[in-house]
C-alpha positions as CSV (number, residue, x, y, z in Angstrom):
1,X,114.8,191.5,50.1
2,X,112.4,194.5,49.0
3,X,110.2,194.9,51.8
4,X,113.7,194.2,54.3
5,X,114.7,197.5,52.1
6,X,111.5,199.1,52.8
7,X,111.1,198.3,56.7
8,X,114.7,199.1,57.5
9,X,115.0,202.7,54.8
10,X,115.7,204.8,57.8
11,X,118.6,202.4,59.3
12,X,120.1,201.2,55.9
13,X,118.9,203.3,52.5
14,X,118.9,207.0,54.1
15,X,122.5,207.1,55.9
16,X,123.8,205.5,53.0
17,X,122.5,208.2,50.5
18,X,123.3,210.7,52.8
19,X,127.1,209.9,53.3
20,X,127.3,209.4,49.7
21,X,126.0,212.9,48.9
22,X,128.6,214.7,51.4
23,X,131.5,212.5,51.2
24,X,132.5,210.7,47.9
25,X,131.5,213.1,45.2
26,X,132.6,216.1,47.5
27,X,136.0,214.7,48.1
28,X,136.5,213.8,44.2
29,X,136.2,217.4,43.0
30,X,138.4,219.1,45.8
31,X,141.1,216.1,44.2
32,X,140.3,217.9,41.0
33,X,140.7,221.6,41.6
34,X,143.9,220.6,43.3
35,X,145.2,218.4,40.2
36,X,143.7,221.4,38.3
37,X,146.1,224.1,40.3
38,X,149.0,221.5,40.1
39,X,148.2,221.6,36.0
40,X,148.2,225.4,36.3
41,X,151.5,225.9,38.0
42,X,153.5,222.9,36.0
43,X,152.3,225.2,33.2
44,X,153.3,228.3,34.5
45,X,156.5,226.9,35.3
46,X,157.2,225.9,31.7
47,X,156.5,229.0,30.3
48,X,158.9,230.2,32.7
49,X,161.5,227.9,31.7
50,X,160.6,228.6,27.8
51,X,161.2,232.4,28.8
52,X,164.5,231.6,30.1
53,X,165.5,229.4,27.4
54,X,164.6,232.4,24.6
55,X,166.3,234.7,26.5
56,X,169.8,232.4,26.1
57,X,169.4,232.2,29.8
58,X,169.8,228.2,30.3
59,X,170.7,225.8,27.1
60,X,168.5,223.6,24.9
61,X,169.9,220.5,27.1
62,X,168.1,222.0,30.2
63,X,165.7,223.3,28.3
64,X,164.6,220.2,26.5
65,X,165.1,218.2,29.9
66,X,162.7,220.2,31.9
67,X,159.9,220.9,29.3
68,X,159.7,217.6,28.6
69,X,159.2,216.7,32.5
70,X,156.7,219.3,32.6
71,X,154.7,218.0,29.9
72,X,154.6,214.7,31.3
73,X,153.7,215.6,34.3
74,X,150.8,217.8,33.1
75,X,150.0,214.7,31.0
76,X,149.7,212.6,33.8
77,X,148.0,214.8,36.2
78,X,145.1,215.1,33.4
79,X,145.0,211.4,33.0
80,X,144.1,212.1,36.8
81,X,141.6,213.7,36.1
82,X,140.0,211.9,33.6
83,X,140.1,208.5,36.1
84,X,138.5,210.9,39.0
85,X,135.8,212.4,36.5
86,X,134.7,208.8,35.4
87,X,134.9,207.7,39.0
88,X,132.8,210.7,40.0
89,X,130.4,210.0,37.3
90,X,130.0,206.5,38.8
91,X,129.5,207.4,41.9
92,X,126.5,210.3,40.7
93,X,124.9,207.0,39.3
94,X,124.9,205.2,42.3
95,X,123.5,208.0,44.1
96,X,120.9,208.6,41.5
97,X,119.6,204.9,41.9
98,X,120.0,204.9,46.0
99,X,117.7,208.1,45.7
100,X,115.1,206.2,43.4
101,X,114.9,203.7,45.6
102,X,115.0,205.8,48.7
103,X,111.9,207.0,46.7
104,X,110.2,203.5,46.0
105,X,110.8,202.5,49.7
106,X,109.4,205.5,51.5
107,X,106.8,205.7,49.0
108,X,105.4,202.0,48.8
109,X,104.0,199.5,51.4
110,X,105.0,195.9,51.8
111,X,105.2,193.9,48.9
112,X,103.2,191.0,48.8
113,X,104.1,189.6,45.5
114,X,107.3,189.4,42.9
115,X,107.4,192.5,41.2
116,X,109.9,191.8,37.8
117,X,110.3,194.9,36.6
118,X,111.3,196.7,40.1
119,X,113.9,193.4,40.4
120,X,115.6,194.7,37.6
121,X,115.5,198.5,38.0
122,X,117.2,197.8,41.6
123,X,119.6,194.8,41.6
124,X,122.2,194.6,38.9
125,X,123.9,190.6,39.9
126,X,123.3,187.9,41.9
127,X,126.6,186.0,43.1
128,X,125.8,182.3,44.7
129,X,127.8,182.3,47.8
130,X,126.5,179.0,49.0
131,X,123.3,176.9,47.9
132,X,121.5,178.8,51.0
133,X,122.8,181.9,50.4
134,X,123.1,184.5,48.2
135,X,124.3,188.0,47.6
136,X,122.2,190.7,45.5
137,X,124.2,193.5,43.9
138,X,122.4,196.7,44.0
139,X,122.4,199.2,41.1
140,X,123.5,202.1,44.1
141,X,126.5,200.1,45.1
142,X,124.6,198.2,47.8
143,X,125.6,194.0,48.6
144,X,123.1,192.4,50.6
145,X,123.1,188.6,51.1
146,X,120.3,186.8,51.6
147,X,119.5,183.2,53.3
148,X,117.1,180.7,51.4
């Protein structure tokens, strides 16, 4: 499975790291400036209606009504947040260990023998699909199955 990884970097490891870097983590954070500006107007908005309501413009019924929608919707919009920032976080992991072994593979020759300790920096499972074949799951995110 290594050296398949190291033969084929250019077709498989380097498109894959590259799309990574420009697409996923970008994508994330523009979803969270735009939650972000969603937070900041819900909040300006209540502060508005709070303004109105000390003024004896609308009454505590209203009042109470639409703060409590704006909170919950600022509350929910963090929550948001909080699943994008994890999500991002995961997704800077699995473009840390693509790029290490982007590294290994453009930096080693073929592999002529089991090497433990690289087998477990790079593949984090192994499901059985069938007794001749298997599937190794990557530590970047990468499945690759593999006959025996």
């Amino acid at each position: 499975m290594m050296n398949k990884l190291i033969f084929g970097r250019e077709l498989i490891l380097k498109p894959l790291y590259e799309s990574l870097k420009k697409q996923s983590v970008n994508r994330k954070l523009q979803k969270i400036e735009e939650l972000q500006n969603q937070i900041s107007e819900t909040a300006r908005q209540r502060d508005t209606i709070t303004k109105m309501f000390t003024q004896g413009i609308i009454d505590a019924a209203v009042y109470n009504q639409q703060n409590f929608g704006s909170l919950s919707e600022i509350a929910r919009l963090e929550t948001e947040i909080g699943y994008l920032q994890a999500d991002t976080s995961d997704d800077m992991t699995r473009i840390k260990k693509l790029s290490e072994l982007l590294h290994f593979a453009e930096n080693s020759g073929m592999l002529t023998e089991f090497d433990d300790t690289l087998f477990v920096q790079t593949v984090s499972s192994i499901t059985v699909l069938t007794r001749h074949e298997l599937e190794f799951h990557l530590r970047c995110g990468l499945s690759l199955r593999e006959k025996v």
